[in-house]
C-alpha positions as CSV (number, residue, x, y, z in Angstrom):
1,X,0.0,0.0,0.0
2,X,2.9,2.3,1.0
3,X,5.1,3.8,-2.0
4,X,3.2,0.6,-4.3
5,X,1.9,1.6,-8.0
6,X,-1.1,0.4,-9.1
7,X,-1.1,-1.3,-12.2
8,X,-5.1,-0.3,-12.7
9,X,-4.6,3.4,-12.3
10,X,-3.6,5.5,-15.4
11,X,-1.1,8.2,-15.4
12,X,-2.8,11.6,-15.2
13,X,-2.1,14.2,-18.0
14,X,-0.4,17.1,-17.3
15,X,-1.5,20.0,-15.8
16,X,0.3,22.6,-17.4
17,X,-1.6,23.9,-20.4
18,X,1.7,25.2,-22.1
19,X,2.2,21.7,-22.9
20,X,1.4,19.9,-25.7
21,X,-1.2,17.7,-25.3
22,X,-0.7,13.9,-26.3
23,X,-3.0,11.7,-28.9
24,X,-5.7,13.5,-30.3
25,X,-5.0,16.6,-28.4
26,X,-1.9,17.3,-30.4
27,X,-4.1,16.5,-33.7
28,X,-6.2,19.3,-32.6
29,X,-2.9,21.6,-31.9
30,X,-1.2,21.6,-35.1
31,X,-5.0,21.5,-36.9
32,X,-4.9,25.2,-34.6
33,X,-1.9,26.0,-36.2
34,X,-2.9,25.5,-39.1
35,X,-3.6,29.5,-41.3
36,X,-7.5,29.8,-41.0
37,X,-10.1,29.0,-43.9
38,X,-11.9,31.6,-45.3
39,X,-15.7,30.9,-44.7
40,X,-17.7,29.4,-47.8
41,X,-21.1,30.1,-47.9
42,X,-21.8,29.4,-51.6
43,X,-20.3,28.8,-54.6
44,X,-19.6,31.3,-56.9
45,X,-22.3,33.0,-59.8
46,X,-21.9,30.7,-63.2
47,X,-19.8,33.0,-65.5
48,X,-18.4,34.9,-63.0
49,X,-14.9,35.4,-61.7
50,X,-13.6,37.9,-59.3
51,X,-10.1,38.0,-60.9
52,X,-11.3,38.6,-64.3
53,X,-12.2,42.1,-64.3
54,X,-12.1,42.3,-68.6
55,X,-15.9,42.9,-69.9
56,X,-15.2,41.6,-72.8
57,X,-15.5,37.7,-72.1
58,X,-18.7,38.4,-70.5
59,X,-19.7,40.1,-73.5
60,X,-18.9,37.1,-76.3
61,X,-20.6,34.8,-73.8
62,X,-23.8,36.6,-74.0
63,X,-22.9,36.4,-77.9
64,X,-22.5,32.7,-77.9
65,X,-25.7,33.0,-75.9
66,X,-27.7,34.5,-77.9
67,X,-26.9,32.2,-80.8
68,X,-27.9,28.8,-79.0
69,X,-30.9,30.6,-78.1
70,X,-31.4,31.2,-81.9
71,X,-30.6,27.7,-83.4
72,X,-33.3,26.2,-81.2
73,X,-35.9,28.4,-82.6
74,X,-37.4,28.3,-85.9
75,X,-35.2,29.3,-89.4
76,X,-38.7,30.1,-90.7
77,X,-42.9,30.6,-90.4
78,X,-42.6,26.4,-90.0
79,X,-42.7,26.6,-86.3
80,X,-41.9,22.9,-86.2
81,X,-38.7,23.5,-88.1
82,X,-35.7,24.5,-85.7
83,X,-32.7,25.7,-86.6
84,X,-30.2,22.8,-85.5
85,X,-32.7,20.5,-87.5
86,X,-30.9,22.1,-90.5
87,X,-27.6,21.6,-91.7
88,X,-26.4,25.0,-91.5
89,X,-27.9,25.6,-88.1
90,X,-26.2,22.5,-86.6
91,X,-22.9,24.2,-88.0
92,X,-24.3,27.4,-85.7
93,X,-25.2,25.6,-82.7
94,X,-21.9,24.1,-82.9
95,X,-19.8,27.3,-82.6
96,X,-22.3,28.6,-79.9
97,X,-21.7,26.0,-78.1
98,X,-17.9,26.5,-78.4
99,X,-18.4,30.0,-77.6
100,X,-19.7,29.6,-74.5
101,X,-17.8,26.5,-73.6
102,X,-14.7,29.0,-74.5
103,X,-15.4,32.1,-73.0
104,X,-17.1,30.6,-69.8
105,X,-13.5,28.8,-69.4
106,X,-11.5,31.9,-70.2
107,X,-14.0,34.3,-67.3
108,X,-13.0,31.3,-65.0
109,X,-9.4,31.6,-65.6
110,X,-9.1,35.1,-66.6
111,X,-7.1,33.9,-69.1
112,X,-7.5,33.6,-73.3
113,X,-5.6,31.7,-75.7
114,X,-5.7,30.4,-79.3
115,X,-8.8,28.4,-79.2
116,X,-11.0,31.6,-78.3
117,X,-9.8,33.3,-81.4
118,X,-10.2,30.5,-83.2
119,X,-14.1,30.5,-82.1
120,X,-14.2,34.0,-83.2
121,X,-13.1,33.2,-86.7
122,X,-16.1,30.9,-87.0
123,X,-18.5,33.3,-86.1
124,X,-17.6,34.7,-89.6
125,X,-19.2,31.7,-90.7
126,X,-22.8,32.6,-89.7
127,X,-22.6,36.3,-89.8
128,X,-21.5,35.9,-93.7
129,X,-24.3,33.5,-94.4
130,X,-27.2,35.0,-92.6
131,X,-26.2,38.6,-94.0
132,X,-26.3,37.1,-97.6
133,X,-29.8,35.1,-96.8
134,X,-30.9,38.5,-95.5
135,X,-30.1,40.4,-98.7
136,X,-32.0,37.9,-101.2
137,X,-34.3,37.7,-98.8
138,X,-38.1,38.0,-100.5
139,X,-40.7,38.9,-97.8
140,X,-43.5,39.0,-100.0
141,X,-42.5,35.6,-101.9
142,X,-41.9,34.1,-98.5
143,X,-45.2,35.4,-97.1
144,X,-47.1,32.8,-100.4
145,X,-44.8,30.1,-99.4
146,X,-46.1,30.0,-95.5
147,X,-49.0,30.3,-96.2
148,X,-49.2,27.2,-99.2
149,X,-47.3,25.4,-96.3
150,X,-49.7,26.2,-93.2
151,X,-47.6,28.2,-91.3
152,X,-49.2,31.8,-91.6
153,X,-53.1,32.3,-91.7
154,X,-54.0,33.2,-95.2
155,X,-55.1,36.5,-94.5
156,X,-51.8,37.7,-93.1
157,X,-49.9,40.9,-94.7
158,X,-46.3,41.6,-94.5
159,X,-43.7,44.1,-95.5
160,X,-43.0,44.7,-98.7
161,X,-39.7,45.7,-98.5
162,X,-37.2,47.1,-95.4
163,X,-38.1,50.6,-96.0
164,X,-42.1,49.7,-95.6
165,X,-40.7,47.0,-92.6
166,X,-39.1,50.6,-90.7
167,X,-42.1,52.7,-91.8
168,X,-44.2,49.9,-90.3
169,X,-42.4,49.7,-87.2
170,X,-42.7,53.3,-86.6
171,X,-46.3,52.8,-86.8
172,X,-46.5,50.1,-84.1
173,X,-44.3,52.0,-81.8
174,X,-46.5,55.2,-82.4
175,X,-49.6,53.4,-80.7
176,X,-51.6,54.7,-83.0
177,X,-55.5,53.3,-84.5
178,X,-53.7,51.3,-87.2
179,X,-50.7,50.5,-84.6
180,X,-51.6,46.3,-83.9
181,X,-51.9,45.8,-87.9
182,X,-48.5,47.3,-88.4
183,X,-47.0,45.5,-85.6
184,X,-48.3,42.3,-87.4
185,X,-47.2,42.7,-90.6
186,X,-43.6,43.4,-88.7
187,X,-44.3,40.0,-87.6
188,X,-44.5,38.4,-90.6
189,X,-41.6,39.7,-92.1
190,X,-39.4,38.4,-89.2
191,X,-41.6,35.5,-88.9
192,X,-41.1,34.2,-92.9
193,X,-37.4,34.9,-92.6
194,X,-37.1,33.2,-89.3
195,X,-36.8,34.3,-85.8
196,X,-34.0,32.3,-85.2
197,X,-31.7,33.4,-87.8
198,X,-32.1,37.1,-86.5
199,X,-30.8,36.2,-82.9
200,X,-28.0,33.8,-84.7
201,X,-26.9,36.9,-87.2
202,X,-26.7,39.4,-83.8
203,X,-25.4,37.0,-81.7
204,X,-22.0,36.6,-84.4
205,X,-22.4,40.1,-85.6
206,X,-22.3,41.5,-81.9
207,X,-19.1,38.7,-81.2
208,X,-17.0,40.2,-84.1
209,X,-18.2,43.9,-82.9
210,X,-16.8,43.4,-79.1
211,X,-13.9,41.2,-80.5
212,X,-12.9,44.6,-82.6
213,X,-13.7,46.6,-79.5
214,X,-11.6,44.6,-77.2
215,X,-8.6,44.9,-79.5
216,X,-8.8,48.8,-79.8
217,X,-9.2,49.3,-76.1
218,X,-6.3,46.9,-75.0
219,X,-4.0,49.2,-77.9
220,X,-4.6,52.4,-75.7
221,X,-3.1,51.9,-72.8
222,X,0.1,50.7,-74.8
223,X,-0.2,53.7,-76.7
224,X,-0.2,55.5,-73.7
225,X,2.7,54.4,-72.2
226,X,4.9,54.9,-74.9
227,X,5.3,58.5,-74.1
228,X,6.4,57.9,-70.8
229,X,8.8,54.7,-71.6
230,X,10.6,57.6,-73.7
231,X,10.9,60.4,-71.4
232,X,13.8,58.7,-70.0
233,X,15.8,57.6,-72.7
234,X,15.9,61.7,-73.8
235,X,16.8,62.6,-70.3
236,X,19.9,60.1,-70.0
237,X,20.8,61.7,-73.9
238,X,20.5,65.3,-72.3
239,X,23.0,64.2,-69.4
């Protein structure tokens, strides 16, 4: 009994709390250690990046955007008859879809290469093709062809030409008696060239607009600095 240990008793831990603690407790001392986590309470906005500060990636996003949006709608008064169901508008869903694949990558990265030019080129694609369908384009011949197909009512009226479509649509805006007829016949001409290939001709048109944009704006500050790169060179030729 006297000066005996006791084989069942275990050996108390320290009391000093300067020391490190043994098992687990020095698992939760160098986990203290450790820097500190910032808190997450979400994941980020889709598209969005803190570090990329550039508008224009967030601009040819919308623009691959908008031309997805317009291969799934119709390429003409044939409401059953979406663009990707067509050849060419399975070539245009295509480079939408690596448009926003691209740009979505590059906002998340902050960081372009090769391949988003690349996309940009093929916009070119599109934009030619839908501005050459829109000059040839016939509203009045394309009105009689809807309507031997079933897609317009028969006693639908369109726009003869653009400068009646603009006359027109200054008539609907106006709100005026005849305003509802005008706005329909503004209808139709859309309508018979296809609603789709107008959002798939501003969605490449808008891509090569920003693109051009982009390039200009990044040349300024360049431009800018050139001046003061060369003030010193003159001064060290003065001394």
């Amino acid at each position: 009994m006297t000066g005996g240990h006791d084989p069942q008793l275990h050996d108390l831990e320290p009391l000093d709390p300067g020391q490190p603690q043994r098992g687990a407790g020095a698992a939760v001392t160098s986990a203290g250690s450790a820097a500190p986590q910032p808190p997450r309470a979400g994941l980020p906005p889709p598209a969005w990046s803190a570090t990329c500060r550039d508008a224009v990636p967030y601009r040819l996003l919308m623009c691959g955007v908008l031309m997805v949006i317009g291969c799934v709608m119709p390429f003409g008064a044939d409401l059953q008859l979406a663009g990707y169901k067509t050849m060419g508008g399975a070539f245009f869903l295509f480079v939408g879809i690596g448009m926003v694949w691209t740009w979505w990558a590059a906002i998340h990265d902050n960081r372009t290469n090769g391949a988003s030019v690349k996309w940009l080129l093929l916009c070119l694609v599109p934009l030619v093709t839908q501005v050459m369908d829109l000059i040839a384009y016939d509203p009045v011949e394309a009105l009689s062809a809807a309507k031997l197909a079933g897609g317009i009512a028969g006693n639908a009226e369109t726009c003869a030409s653009w400068g009646v479509m603009f006359h027109q649509l200054g008539l609907a805006l106006s709100g005026m008696e005849d305003a509802a007829v005008a706005a329909a016949r503004v209808e139709n001409f859309f309508r018979c060239f296809g609603s789709g290939r107008v959002f798939v001709l501003l969605g490449a048109a808008l891509a090569v607009v920003f693109f051009g944009m982009g390039r200009v704006g990044s040349s300024r500050p360049a431009e800018a600095q050139r001046p003061l790169r060369a003030a010193p060179a003159v001064e060290r030729k003065r001394r």
